[in-house]
N, C-alpha and C positions, 0 to 999 in steps of 0.2 A: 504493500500500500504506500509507505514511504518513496518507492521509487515512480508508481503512479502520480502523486501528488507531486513529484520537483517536476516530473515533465510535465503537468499542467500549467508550473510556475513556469518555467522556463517557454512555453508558446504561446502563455498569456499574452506579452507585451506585443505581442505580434497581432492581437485585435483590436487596437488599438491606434491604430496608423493605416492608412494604404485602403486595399479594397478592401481586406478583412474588415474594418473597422461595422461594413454593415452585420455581419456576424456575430459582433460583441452578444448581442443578448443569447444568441444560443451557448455560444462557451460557457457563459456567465450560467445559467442553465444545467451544464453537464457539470462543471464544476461546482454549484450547490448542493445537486444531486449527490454526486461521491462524498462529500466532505463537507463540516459542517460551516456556517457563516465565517469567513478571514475577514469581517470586521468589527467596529467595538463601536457599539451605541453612544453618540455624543451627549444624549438628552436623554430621560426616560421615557419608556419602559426601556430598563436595560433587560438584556437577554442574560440569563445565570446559566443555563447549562444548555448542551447542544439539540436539547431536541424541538428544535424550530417545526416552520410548517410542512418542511420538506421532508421531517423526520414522520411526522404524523400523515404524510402520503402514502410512504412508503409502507407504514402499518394499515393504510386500508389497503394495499395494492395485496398487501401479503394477507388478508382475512381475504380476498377475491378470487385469488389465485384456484383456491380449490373446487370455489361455484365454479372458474370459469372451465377448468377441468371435469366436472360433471356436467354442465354444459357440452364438452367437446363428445364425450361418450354418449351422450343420450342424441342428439342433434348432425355429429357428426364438422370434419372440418369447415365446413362453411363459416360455423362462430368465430374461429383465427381471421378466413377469411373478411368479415364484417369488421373485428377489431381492428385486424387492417387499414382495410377504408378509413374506415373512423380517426385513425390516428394520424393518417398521409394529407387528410383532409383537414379535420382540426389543426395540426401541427401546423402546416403551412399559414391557414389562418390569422393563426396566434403569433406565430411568425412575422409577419407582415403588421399586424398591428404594432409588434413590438418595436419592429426596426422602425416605425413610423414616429412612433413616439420617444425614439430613443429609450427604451426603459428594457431590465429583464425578462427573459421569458418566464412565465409565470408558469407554477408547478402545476396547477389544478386540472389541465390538459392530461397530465396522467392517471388520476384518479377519472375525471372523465371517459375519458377514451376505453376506459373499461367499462365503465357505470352505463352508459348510450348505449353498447347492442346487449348489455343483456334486460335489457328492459325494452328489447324490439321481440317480435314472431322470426325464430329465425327464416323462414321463407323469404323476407322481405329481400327485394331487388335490391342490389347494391348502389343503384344511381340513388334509392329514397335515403338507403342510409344515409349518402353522402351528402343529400340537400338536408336530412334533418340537422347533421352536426355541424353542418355550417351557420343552418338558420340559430340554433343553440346556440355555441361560441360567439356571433357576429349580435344576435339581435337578445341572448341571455345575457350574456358577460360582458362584453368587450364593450359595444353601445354606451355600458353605465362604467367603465372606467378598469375594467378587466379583474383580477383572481381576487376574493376579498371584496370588490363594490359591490358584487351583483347582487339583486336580492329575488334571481329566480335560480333556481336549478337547472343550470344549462342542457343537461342532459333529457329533462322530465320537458324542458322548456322544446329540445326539437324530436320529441318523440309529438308531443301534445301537435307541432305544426304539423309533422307527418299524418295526424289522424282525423285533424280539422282541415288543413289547408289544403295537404294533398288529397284528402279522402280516402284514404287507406281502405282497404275492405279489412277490420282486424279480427272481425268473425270467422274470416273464413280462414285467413289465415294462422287463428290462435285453434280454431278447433281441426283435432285429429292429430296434434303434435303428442309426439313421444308419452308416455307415462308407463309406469310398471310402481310397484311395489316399495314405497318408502318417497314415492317422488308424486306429484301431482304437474299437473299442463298446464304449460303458456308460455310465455315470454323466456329467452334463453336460460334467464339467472334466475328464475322462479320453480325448477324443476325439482329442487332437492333442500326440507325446509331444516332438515337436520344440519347440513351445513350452513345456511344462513342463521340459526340459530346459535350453533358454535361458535359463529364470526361476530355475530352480535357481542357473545361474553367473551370474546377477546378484545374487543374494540373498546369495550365500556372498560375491562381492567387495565389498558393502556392507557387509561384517560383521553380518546380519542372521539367522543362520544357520549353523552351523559345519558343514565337510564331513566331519569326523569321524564324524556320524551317519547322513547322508546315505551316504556311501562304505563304512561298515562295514554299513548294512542292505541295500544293495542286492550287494555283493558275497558277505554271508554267503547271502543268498539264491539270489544266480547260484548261486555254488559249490557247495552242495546240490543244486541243478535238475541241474549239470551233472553230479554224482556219479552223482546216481539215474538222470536220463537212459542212461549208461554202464555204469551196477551191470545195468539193468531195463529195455534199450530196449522191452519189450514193453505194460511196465506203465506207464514215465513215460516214454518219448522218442515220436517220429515217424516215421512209415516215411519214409528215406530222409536226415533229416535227422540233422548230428553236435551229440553231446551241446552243444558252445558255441551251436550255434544255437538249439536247445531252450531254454537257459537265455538267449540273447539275447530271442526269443520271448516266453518269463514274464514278464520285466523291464518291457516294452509292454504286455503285456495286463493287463487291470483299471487297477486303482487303486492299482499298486505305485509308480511313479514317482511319481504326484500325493501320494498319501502320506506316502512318503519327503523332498520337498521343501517342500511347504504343511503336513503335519498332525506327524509325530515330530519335525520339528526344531523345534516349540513353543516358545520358550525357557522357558514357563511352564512345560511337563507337563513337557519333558526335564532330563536330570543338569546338574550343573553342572562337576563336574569331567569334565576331556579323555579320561581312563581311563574313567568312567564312563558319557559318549557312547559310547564303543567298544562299552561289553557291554551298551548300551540300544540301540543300532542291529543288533548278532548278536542280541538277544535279540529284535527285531521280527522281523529279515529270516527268523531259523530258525524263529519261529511261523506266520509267513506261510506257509513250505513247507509246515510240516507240517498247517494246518488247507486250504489248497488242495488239499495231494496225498494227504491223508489223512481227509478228511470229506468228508460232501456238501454244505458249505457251500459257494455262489456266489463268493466273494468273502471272504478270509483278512485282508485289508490292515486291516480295521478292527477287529477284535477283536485284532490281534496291535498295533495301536499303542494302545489301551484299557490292554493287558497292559500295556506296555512304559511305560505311563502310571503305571501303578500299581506299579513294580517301579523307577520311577526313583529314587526315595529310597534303597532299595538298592543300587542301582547305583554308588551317591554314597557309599555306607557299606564296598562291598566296597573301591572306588579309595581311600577315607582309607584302610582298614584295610592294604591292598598299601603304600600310601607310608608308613606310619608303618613297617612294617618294614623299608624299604630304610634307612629312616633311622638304626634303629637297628643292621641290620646295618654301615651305612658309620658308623656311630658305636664 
């Protein structure tokens, strides 16, 4: 590793002068990647120890790594191929904004770039891929000032266009994909919930993801399932089956766990304050129900964390407003 990092040093100065110079922001780039920040904050927040946000990428890359591997087995190479695209196509992108603005390439392209096709049918043509993650990266992120401004999910953001703008057919495309025994159907990285589930308690014990969000959107949503299940077994339960299994049931199917664990817990899109997590995770899980159990839409998980995107600032507003009164009541 030592002798990887002199030769980084030693070609550095060479993006910096001449043609290389439009390049600066990719080396800058590869070099954060390997190695942690080589410099020293002038003003605070100083940085104490190296696990910056490049470090916290690399720990969702490696909880992914194994969906995206039960992905490849159940669906077949085409998934590499999609990540692919996605990545040839963002990169470039993000690329071009950066050198335009003179600034770094920004890390969240990697965590993307994997996050975008497993939350597509892997059928999908590869031209749609590539209009979604551009419409994502260009009109999610970069538009509001790139990695860190946005406050949509750039991934959910060019899936969402590919299914409104382009008209995706994702009925036909989600039914008849793969399933067998421990795995349930749909979208690439929704096949296997015992791995998403594992990935989730690795992310939360990294501190990479708070279970605040995670816990209050999937139980606001059980608890609904299991209400209506019991209120309506006609209308939302199963013959035969009790209202907990119903709502154990919903929890596995689609894209509610994969969502809850890879896409709301964003640190980017989501609250900041711990109150505010709470009523941005009821505020996914209860739109989730209500656009499953009450539209004909396929699939609820991603317009309700879009919602929950755009309602986090709020979220954030009602939490000060509740502690500024405790305060002044205990005052």
């Amino acid at each position: 590793m030592s002798l990887l990092l002199g030769l980084m040093g030693r070609i550095g100065p060479k993006f910096n002068r001449g043609n290389l110079r439009a390049l600066r922001p990719a080396f800058d780039a590869i070099d954060s990647f390997l190695f942690c920040a080589g410099h020293r904050t002038d003003r605070a927040p100083h940085v104490r120890d190296p696990n910056n946000v490049k470090r916290y990428t690399l720990a969702v890359v490696a909880a992914l790594l194994p969906i995206i591997a039960a992905a490849v087995y159940f669906f077949g190479w085409r998934i590499v191929a999609m990540i692919g695209v996605t990545y040839v196509t963002g990169l470039a992108i993000e690329l071009g904004f950066a050198m335009f603005r003179k600034e770094a390439l920004g890390e969240g392209l990697l965590v993307t770039s994997l996050l975008y096709p497993l939350i597509l049918p892997p059928q999908l043509p590869f031209w749609m891929t590539a209009a979604g993650i551009a419409f994502g990266v260009v009109v999610g992120k970069e538009l509001f000032g790139g990695t860190g401004r946005n406050f949509l999910n750039p991934a959910l953001a060019g899936r969402c266009f590919l299914q409104i703008g382009l008209h995706a057919d994702w009925s036909s495309l989600l039914f008849g994909t793969a399933s067998a025994s421990g795995v349930s159907g749909g979208c690439a990285g929704e096949v296997c919930s015992v791995l998403i589930i594992l990935a989730g308690v690795f992310l939360v014990l990294a501190g990479v993801v708070n279970w605040r969000t995670i816990l209050s959107l999937l139980g606001s949503f059980a608890i609904l399932a299991g209400v209506a299940a019991w209120a309506s077994p006609e209308a939302f339960g199963r013959p035969g089956w009790t209202p907990p299994a119903v709502a154990a049931w919903h929890l596995q199917a689609g894209g509610l766990l994969f969502g809850a664990v890879f896409l709301a817990a964003d640190p980017a899109t989501s609250p900041v304050s711990n109150l505010g997590k709470w009523i941005y995770g009821v505020t996914i899980g209860a739109s989730t129900f209500l656009i499953r159990y009450l539209s004909g839409c396929v699939e609820g998980v991603m317009f309700a964390i879009l919602l929950g995107n755009v309602a986090a600032p709020l979220c954030d507003k009602i939490a000060t407003h509740v502690h500024l009164r405790k305060l002044r009541y205990e005052g």
